[in-house]
C-alpha positions as CSV (number, residue, x, y, z in Angstrom):
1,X,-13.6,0.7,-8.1
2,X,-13.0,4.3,-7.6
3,X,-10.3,7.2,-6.4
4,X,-12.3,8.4,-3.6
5,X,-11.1,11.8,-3.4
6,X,-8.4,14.5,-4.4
7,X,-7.5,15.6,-7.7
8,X,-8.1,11.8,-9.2
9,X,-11.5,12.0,-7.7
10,X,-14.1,9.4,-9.4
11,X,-11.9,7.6,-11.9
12,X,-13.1,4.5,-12.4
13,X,-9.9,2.1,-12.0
14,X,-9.6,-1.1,-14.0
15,X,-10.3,-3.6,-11.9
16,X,-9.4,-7.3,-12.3
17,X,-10.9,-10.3,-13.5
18,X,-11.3,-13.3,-11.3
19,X,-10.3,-13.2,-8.1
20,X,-6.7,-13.6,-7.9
21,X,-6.3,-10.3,-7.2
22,X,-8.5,-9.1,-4.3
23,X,-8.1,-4.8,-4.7
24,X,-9.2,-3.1,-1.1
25,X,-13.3,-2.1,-1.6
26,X,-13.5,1.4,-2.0
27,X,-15.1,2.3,2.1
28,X,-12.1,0.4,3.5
29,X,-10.2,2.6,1.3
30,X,-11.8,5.9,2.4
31,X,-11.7,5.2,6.4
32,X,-8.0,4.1,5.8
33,X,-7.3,7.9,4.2
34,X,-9.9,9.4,6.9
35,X,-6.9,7.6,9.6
36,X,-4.5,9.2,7.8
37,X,-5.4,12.0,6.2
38,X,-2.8,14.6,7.8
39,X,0.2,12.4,7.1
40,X,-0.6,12.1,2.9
41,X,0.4,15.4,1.8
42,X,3.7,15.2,0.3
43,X,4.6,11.9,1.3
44,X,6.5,9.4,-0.7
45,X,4.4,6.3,-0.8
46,X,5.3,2.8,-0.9
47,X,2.4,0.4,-2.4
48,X,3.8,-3.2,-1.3
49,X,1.4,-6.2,-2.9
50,X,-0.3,-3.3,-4.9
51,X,-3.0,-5.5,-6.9
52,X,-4.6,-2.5,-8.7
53,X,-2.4,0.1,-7.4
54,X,-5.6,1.5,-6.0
55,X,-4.1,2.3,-2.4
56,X,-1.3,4.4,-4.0
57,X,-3.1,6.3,-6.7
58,X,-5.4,6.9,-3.9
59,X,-2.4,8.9,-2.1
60,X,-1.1,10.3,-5.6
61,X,-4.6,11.8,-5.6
62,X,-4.5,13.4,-2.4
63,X,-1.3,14.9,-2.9
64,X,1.4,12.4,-2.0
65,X,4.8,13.4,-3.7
66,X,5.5,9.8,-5.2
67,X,4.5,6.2,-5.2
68,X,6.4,2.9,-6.0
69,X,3.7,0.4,-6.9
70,X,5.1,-3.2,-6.1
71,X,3.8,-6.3,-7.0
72,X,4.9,-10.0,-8.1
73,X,2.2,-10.6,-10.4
74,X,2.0,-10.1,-14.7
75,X,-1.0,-9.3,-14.6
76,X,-1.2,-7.0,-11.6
77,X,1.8,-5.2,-12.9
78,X,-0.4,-4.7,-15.9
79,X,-3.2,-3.3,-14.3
80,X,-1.5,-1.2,-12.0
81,X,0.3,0.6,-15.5
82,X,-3.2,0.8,-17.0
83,X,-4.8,2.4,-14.0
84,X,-1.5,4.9,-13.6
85,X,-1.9,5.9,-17.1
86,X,-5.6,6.4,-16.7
87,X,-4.5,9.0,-13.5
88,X,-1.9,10.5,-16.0
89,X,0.4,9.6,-13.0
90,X,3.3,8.3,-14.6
91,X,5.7,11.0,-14.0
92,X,5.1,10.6,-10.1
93,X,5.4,6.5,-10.2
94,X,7.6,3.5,-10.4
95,X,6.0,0.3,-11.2
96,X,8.5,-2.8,-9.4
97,X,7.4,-6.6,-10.4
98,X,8.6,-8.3,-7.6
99,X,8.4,-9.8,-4.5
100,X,8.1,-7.4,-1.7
101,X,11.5,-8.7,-0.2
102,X,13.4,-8.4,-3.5
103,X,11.6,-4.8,-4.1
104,X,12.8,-3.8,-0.2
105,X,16.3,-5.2,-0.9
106,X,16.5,-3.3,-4.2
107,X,15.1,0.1,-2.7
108,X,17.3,0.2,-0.1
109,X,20.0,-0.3,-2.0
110,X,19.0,2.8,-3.9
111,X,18.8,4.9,-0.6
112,X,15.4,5.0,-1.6
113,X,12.8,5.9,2.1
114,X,9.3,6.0,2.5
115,X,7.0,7.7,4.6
116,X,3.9,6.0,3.9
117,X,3.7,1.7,3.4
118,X,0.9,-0.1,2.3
119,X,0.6,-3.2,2.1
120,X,-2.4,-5.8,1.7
121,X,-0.6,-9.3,0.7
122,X,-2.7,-12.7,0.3
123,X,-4.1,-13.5,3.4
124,X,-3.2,-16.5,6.3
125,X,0.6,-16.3,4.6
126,X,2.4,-14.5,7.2
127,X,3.7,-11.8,4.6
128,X,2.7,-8.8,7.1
129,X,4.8,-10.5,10.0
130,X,7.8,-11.4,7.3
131,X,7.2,-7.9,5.8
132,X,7.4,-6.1,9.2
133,X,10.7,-7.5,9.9
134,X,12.6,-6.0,6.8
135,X,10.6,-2.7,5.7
136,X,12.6,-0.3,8.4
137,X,15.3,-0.4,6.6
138,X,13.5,1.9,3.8
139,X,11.1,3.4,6.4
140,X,12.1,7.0,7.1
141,X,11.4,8.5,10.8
142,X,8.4,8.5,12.1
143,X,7.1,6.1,8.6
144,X,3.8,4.4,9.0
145,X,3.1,0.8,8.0
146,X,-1.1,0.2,6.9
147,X,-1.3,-3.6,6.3
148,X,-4.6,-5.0,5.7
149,X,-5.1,-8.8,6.7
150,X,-8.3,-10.7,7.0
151,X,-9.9,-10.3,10.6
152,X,-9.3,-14.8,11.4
153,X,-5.5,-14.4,9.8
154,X,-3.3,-15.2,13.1
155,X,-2.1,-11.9,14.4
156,X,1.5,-11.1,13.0
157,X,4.7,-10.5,15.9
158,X,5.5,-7.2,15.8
159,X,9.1,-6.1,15.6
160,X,10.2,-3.7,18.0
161,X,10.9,-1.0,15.8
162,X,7.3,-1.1,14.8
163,X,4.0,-0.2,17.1
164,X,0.8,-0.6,16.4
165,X,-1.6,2.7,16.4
166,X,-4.8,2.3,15.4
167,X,-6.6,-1.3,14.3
168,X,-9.9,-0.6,13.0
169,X,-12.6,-3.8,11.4
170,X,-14.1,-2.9,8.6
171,X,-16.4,-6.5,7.6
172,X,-14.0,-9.3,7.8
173,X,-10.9,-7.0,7.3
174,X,-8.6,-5.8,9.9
175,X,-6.5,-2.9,9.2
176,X,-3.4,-2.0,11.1
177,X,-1.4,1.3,11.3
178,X,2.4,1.0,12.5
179,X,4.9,3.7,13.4
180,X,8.6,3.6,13.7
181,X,8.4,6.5,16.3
């Protein structure tokens, strides 16, 4: 597992062990950012069930302003420090162990908005519907919402606020691009 492209460009990420933690493969990752490559630039990113952190370093990499890596697991939390440090991207990051309900909660009460969500949770679990329904409250104008699901995972209701964009198959992964606008 590797940053595609930008100034991170070829660093080999720690990756985990097992499969508890299931990091996006490293094409998915470059026809996501080929999607939304205009909209990266100075963005502050939010990495929502960030496994490896590999989604947001990605975005560090190609010039996003900020990233706040979320995750609910020890051992995610640990790789996505290791793999931070190993960008030197620390001064641009925030590393939340969480849930991504208690991390939005916590965010907005900080006045804290995003233009860019990512989010790939466990798949068949609903989190993308459940996540959907509480991330515009830290979703600035005209945000966009990439969630990655497995291509037999039920589709998730959309709220209104959100529409979907683009929905690309890459394998047996779907990925979906809201917007708020």
């Amino acid at each position: 597992m590797r940053i595609i492209a930008g100034a991170f460009r070829g660093r080999r990420l720690h990756a985990p062990k097992g499969n508890r933690i299931r990091p996006t493969i490293d094409w998915v990752r470059e026809a996501v950012f080929n999607m939304i490559a205009t909209e990266v630039p100075g963005a502050r990113v939010l990495d929502l069930f960030a496994g490896t952190g590999a989604m947001g370093l990605e975005a560090l990499s190609r010039g996003a302003h900020s990233c706040f890596f979320v995750d609910n697991s020890a051992e995610a939390v640990s790789l996505i420090r290791e793999n931070v440090q190993l960008c030197a991207a620390q001064d641009r990051s925030r590393i939340i162990r969480g849930s991504a309900a208690s991390a939005i909660r916590r965010l907005g009460s900080e006045n804290e908005l995003f233009d860019l969500i990512f989010m790939d949770p466990p798949y068949g679990k609903g989190y993308i519907e459940k996540t959907l329904e509480i991330v515009g409250a830290i979703a600035r104008d005209d945000a966009l919402v990439i969630a990655e699901q497995h291509i037999k995972d039920k589709p998730p209701l959309v709220p209104a606020i959100w529409r979907k964009d683009r929905e690309r198959k890459y394998g047996d992964t779907l990925i979906s691009v809201y917007s708020n606008s």
